[in-house]
C-alpha positions as CSV (number, residue, x, y, z in Angstrom):
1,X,-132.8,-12.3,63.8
2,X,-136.4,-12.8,64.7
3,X,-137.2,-14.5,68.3
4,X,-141.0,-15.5,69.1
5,X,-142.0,-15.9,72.2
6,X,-145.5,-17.6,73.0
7,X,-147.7,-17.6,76.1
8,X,-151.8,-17.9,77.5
9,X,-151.7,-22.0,77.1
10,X,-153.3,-23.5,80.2
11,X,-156.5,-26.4,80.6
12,X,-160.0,-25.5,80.3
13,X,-163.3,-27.2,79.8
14,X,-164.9,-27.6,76.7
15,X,-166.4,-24.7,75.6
16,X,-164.4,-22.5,77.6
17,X,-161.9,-19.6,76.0
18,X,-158.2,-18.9,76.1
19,X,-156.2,-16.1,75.0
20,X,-153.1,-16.9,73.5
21,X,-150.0,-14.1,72.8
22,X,-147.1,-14.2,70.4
23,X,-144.3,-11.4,71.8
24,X,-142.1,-10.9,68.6
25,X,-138.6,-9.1,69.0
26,X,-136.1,-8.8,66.7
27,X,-132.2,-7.4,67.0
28,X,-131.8,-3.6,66.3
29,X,-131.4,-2.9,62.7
30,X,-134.3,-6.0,61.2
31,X,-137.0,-4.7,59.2
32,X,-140.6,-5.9,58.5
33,X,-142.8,-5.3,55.7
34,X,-145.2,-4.0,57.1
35,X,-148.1,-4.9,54.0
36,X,-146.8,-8.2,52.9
37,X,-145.7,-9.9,56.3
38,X,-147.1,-13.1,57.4
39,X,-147.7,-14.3,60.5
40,X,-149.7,-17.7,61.6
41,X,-150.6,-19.8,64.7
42,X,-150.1,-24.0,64.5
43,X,-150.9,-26.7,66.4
44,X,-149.7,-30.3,66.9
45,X,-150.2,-33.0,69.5
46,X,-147.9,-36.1,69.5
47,X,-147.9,-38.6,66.6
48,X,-149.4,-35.8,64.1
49,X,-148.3,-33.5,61.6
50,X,-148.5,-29.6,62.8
51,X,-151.5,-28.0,61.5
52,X,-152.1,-24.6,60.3
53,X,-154.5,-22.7,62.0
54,X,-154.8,-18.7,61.2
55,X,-152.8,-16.5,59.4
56,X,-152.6,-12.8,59.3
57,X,-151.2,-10.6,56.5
58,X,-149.7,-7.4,56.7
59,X,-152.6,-6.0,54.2
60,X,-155.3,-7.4,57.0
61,X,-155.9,-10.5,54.8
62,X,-157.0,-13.5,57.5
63,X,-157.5,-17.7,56.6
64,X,-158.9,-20.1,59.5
65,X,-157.9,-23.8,58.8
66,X,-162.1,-25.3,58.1
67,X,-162.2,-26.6,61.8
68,X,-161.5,-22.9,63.9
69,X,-164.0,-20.8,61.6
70,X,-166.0,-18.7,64.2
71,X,-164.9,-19.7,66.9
72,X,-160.8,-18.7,66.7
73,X,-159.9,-15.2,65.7
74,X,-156.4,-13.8,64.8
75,X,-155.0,-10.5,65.2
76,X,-151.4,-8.7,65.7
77,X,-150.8,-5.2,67.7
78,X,-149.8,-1.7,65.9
79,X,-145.8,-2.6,64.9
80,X,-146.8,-6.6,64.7
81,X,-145.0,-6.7,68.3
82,X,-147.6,-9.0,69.6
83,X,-149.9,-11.8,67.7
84,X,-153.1,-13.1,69.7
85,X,-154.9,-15.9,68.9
86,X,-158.3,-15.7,70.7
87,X,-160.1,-19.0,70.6
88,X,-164.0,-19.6,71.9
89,X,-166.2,-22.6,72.4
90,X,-162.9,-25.0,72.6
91,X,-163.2,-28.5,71.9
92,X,-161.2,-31.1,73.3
93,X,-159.8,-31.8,69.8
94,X,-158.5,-28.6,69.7
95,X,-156.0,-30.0,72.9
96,X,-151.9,-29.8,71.5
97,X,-149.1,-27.5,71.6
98,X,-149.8,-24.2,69.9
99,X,-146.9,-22.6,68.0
100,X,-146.4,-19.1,66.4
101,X,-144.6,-18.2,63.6
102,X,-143.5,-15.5,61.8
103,X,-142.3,-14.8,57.9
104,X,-141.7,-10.8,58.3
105,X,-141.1,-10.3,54.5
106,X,-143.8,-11.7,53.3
107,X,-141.5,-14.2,51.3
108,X,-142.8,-17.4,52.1
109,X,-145.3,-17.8,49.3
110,X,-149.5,-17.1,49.8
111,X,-150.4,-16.0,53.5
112,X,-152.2,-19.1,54.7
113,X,-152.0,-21.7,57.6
114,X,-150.9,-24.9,54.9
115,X,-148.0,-24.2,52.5
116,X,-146.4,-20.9,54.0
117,X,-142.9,-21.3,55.0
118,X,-142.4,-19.4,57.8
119,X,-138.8,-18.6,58.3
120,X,-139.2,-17.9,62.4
121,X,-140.8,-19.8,65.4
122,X,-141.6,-19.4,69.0
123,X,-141.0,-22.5,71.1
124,X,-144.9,-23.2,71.5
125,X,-147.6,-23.0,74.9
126,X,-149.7,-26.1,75.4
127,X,-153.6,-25.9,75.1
128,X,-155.6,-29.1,77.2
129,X,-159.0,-29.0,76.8
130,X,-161.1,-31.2,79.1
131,X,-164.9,-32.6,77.8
């Protein structure tokens, strides 16, 4: 069992930064893969599909969804204990709830924020950004 934990969320103005933090834990005894795992932030406001935004393999391999390219960056911690997701220059469109997620095999299929299916989820942080 995998539990995900997210935190950082919080308002700030338009082209202000936040910090967001993924604390993964899992029960003694679970193993990752430590060069195939995946690991991705999402986002959804109300009335909308969740959206991919970042991913993160185990072999360093990182994908932005089009909209976040330099201006979010993704990372993970030595032991993938802790997944960041440090976003610049927000937009107000980038306002929703921000979920992480977590496939720790590397079974889901390709490493990318549409189309992996990640087994494990934290129970998300909201973002507001104001204009």
């Amino acid at each position: 069992q995998v539990q995900l934990v997210e935190s950082g969320g919080g308002s700030v103005q338009a082209e202000g930064s936040l910090r967001l933090s993924c604390t993964v834990s899992g029960s003694p005894g679970s193993t990752i893969d430590y060069n195939n795992y995946c690991m991705g932030w999402f986002r959804q406001v109300p009335g909308k599909e969740r959206e991919g935004v970042a991913t993160i393999k185990g072999d360093g391999t990182l994908r932005y969804e089009d909209s976040v390219k330099g201006r979010f960056t993704i990372s993970v911690d030595n032991g993938a204990k802790n997944l960041y997701l440090q976003m610049n220059s927000l937009k107000p469109e980038d306002s929703g709830m921000y979920y992480c997620a977590a496939d720790p095999w590397g079974i889901g299929g390709l490493c990318r924020p549409a189309g992996h299916a990640f087994g494990y989820w934290g129970q998300g942080t909201q973002v507001t950004v104001s204009s």
